[in-house]
N, C-alpha and C positions, 0 to 999 in steps of 0.2 A: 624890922621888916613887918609890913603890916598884914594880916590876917587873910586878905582877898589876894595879895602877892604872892602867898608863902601857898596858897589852894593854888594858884596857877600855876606855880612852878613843878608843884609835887603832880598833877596833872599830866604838864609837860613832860617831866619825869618817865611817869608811866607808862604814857602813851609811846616815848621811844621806848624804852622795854620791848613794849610787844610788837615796833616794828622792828627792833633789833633782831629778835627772836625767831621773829617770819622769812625775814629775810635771810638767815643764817640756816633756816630748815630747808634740809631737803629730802627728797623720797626717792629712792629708786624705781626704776619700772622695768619691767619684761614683758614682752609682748609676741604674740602669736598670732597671725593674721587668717582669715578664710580664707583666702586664695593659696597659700601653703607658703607664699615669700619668703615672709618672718616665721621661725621657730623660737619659740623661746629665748628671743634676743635679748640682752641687757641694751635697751633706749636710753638714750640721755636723762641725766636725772630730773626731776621738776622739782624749783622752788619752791619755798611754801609763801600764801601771798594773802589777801583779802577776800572777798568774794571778790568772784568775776562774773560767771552766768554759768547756766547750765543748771540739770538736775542736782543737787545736792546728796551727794553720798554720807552721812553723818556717820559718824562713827563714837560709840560710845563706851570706853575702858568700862567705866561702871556696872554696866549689865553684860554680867558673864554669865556663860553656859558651860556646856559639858567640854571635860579635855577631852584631848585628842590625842589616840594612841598613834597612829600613824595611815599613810599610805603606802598601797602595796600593790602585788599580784600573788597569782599560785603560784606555787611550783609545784606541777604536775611531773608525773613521771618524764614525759616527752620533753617539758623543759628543762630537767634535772639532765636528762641525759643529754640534750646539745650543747647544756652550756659545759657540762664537763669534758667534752668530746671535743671542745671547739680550740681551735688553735689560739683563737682569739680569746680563751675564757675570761684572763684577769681584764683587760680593757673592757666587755661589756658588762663584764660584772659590776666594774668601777663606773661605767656611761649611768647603770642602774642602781646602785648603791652609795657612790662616794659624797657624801655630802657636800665637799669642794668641787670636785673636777665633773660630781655626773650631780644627778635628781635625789639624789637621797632617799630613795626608797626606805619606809621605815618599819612596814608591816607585811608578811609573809604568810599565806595559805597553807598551807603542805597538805598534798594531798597521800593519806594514810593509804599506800599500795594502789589499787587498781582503780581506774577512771576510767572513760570516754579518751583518755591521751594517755598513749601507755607505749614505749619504746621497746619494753620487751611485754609478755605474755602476763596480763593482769593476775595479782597474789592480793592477799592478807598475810598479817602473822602466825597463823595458826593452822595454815592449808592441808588438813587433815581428812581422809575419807571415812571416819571413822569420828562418832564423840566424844570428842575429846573435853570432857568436864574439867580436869587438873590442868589443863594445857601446858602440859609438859612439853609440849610441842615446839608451844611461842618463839617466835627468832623474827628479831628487824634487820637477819644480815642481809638480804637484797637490799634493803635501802643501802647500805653499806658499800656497794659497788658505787654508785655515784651520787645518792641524795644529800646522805650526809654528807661528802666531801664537799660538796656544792655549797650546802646548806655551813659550811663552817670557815667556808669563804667570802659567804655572805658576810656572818657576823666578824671575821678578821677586818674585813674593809668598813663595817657599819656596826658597831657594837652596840649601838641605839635601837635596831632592831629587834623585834618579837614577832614572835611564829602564835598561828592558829593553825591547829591539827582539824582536821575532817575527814571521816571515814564515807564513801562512796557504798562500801558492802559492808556487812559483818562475814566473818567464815563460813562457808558455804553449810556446812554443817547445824550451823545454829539457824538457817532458813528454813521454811516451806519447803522450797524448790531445791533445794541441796544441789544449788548453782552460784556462781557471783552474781548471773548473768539475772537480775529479774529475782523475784519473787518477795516474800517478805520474812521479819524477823520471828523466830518463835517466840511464843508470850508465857509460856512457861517460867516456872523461877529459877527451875536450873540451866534451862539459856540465858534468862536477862545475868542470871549471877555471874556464869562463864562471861559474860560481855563485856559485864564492869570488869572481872580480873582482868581479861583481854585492854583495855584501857589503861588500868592500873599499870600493868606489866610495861606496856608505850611510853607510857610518862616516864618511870623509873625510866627503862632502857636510854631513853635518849636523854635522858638525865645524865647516865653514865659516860655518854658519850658528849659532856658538855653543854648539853643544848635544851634550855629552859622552853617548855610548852605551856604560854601565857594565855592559851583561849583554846575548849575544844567545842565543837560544834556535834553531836552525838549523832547526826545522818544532816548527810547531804544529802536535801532534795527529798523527803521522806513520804512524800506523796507523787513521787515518779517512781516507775519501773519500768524496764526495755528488757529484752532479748539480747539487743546489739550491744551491750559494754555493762561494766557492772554497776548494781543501781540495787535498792532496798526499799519497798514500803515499809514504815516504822506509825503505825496509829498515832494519831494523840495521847488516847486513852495508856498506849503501849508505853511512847515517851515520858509521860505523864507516872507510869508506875513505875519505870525502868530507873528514874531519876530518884523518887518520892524512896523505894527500896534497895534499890542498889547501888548506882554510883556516886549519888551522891553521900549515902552516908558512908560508901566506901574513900571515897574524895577525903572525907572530912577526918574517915578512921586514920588515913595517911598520913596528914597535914599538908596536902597538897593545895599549894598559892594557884594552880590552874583554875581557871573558872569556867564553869560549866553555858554552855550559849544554845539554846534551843530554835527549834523550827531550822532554817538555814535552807528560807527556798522562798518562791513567789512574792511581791506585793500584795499580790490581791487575794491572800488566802490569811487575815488576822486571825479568824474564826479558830485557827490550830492552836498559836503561840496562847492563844485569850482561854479558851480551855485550860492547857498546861498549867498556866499562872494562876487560873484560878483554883487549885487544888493549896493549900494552903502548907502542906508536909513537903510537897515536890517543891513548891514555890521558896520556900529557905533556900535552897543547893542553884538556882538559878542565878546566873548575872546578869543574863539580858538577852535579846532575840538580836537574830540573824537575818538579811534579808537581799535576794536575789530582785533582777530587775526583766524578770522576761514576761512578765504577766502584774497586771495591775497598771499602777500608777504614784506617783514620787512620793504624795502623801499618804499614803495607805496606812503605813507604819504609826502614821501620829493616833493609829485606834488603840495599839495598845503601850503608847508611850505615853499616851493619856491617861488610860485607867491604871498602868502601871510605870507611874514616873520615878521611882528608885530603882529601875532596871535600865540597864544601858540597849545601847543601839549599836549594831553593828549593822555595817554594808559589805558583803563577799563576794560577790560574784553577778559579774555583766562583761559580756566577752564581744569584742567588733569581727567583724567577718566581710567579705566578700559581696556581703547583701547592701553595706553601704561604703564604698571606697571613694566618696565626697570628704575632703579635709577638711574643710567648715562645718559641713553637716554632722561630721562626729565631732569635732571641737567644740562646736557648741552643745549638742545634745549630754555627749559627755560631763560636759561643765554645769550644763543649767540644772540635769536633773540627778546626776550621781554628785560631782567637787561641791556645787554649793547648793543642791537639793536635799542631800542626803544630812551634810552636816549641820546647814540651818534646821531640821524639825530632828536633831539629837544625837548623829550617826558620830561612835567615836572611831569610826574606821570608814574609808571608802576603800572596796578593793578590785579589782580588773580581774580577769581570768587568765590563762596563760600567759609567766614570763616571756616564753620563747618559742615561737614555733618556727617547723624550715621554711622551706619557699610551697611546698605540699601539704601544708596546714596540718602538717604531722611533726616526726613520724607518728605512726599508728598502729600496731601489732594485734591482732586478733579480738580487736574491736571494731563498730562502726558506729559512728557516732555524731557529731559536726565533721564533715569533709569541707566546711570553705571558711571555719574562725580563723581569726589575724590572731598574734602574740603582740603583746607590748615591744618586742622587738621580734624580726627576721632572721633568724642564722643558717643562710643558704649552703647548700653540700658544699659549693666553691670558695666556705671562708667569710668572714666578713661578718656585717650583721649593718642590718638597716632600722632606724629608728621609724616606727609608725606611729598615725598619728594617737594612739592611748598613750606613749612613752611624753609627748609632749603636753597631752592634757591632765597628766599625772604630775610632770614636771611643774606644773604652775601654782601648784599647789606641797607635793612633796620635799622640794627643795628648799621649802622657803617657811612652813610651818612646822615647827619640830614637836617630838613627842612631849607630851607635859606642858603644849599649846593649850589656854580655852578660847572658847570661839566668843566674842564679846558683838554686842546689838551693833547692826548696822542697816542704815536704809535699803529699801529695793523697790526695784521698780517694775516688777510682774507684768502688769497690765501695758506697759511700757517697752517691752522686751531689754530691759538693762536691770540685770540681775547682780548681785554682788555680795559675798559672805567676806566676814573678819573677823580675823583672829589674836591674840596677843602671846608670844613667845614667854619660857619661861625670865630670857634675858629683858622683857620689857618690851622686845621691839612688838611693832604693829602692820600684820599682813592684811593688804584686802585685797579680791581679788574680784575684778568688775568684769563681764561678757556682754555684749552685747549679740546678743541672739536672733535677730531680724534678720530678714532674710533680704535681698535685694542689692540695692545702693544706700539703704538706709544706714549712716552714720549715726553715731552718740557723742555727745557732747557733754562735761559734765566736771562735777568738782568732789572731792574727797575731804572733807571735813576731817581731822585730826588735831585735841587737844589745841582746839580753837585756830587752827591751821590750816587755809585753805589748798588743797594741789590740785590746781585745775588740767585739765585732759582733753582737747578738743579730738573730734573725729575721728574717734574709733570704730573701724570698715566695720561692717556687717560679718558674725559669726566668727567673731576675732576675741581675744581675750588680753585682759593684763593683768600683773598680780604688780601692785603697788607697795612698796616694805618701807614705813618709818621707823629709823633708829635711834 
């Protein structure tokens, strides 16, 4: 066979190869539409083919970024108490956790006693009138009435999940204002020391009771305080030594695997977490900052994930409410600037605010606080439980990216309003998940590049989403 015959064939060869291969690929799709139609439907699957037209979605296994510990919500008091209360507990539990039959929720808030949602009369561990330095006090049994059982129903249904603790107040006692309600931490060293034991003691405890505490956040919201629900100013400065002398070197006295997560409030305030980090003794006992979405803007965070890129990122807390009850409008916003805003510039959590509220954006017990937030899901006095739409903008991403995910480079189209993040499971497979965020009649058009594999996508409606998974 002569040399020019033997190059054409092996050509030949190859070139079936990779249309074999193309045409033997395929991707699943799920999709959500703006108009509220489609939820999270499984769509016919696509082919994988050639180019066709359209934007190109590239996708690139090679450049990896941060894992991904999971998606989630809180569970606040309010939510802890309906889902245990609910006739329907194990079904929404499983809508919410089962990685087969629901979303797979993968990461959990817990909010440590008293909040803004609070079913019965807001506590701490230590609810002492008197100082109590020894806290001999200490006791997490009210959580015990329904958190825990909640919380270990969780993990029976979804053993993939991991909890972040967040304390709301410290003990009224260790305040200014010797209230929950408002005021701030004392800066003393025999408060901050009572604090970290107060900590210490939480971890243990719910240790004993099975339940590993993977991330604590040392104040929620540490430059807010109110009257109406309980809340704590905690300094920088405060944070900053509270960490540098006490808990963290108390952390480390223990061998405790919790990791310590600072600030746990605003975008548009880097100035706090940038202080913290820059003290160089506190800075060892850190793993990363924490970041709420009611102030600022999506990149804010890239100030100090820049000057400090061996800290992690987390997303906690953005709650929907009453102020916008448009499906598209929170489907996208949701999408563009928490699922794939937060975890393109580093976030290895995105998280929503309340599991569960009723049909009265409670219940609410001797706080006031938000009177019109939504829950990830409704569980109305009469039974039941209604999926809104955070359960479905959670779903397109929680379901389908599992923990020990990294997020690997993909195109996007900003300027263009077709945004879209990707991810690679630990099994290999490959999620992306593309939004087209316009607003109008304006359609997207477009293709998904994968290991040389094109899946094209015509005419995805405005304020619509799909998460696309090669296997």
């Amino acid at each position: 066979m002569s040399i020019d015959r033997k190059s054409r064939l092996l050509t030949i060869c190859f070139v079936l190869q990779i249309f074999i291969s193309t045409v033997n690929s395929k991707a699943e799709v799920w999709l959500s539409t703006g108009d509220s139609r489609i939820k999270l439907a499984r769509q016919g699957d696509i082919g994988g083919s050639g180019p066709i037209g359209g934007k190109t979605i590239d996708v690139d296994r090679n450049q990896k970024f941060q894992d991904i510990k999971g998606f989630g919500a809180a569970l606040s008091n309010s939510a802890a108490y309906l889902l245990y209360n609910s006739r329907d507990r194990e079904a929404i539990l499983n809508d919410l956790f089962n990685t087969k039959t629901g979303i797979g929720l993968s990461y959990v808030r817990l909010v440590m006693g008293g909040s803004d949602f609070n079913a019965v009369s807001p506590y701490t561990y230590d609810d002492t009138k008197y100082e109590n330095f020894n806290m001999d006090k200490f006791s997490i049994a009210k959580d015990r009435d329904f958190v825990i059982p909640v919380l270990r129903d969780i993990i029976r249904i979804n053993p993939e999940v991991r909890i972040m603790a967040s304390p709301w107040s410290a003990p009224a006692w260790m305040k200014d204002s010797w209230t929950l309600y408002g005021g701030t931490i004392r800066s003393e060293s025999q408060y901050l020391a009572s604090y970290a034991e107060y900590f210490v003691r939480f971890i243990r405890d719910y240790q004993t009771e099975g339940i590993q505490i993977d991330t604590l956040t040392l104040q929620n919201e540490p430059e807010h305080s109110t009257g109406g629900y309980p809340t704590m100013l905690m300094p920088w400065d405060v944070q900053r030594d509270f960490i540098r002398y006490h808990v963290g070197p108390r952390f480390r006295q223990e061998g405790f695997s919790t990791q310590i997560i600072i600030w746990d409030h605003n975008w548009d305030a880097s100035w706090y977490p940038m202080n913290v980090l820059g003290d160089p003794e506190a800075n060892q006992y850190i793993a990363g900052t924490a970041w709420h979405c009611y102030g600022g803007n999506r990149y804010d965070p890239l100030t100090v994930n820049n000057a400090y890129p061996n800290k992690d990122m987390y997303f906690t807390e953005c709650s929907g409410g009453e102020w916008d009850t448009h499906f598209g409008s929170v489907l996208g916003w949701n999408t563009q600037n928490l699922f794939i805003g937060q975890t393109r510039i580093g976030s290895r959590t995105v998280l929503l605010w309340n599991l569960a509220l009723d049909e009265n954006h409670g219940p609410i017990v001797d706080v006031s606080g938000c009177t019109n937030c939504r829950g990830v899901v409704t569980i109305p006095s009469w039974g039941g439980h209604e999926k809104n739409v955070e359960y479905y903008s959670l779903g397109h991403f929680a379901k389908f990216v599992r923990p020990g995910a990294r997020r690997i480079w993909s195109a996007t189209y900003e300027a263009e309003e077709l945004e879209s993040v990707a991810y690679q499971n630990p099994d290999n497979s490959v999620v992306v998940v593309v939004a087209n965020v316009a607003w109008g009649e304006t359609t997207k058009t477009f293709q998904v590049l994968i290991d040389g594999v094109y899946y094209y996508y015509q005419n995805l409606p405005s304020r619509s989403v799909i998460t696309l998974i090669k296997r």
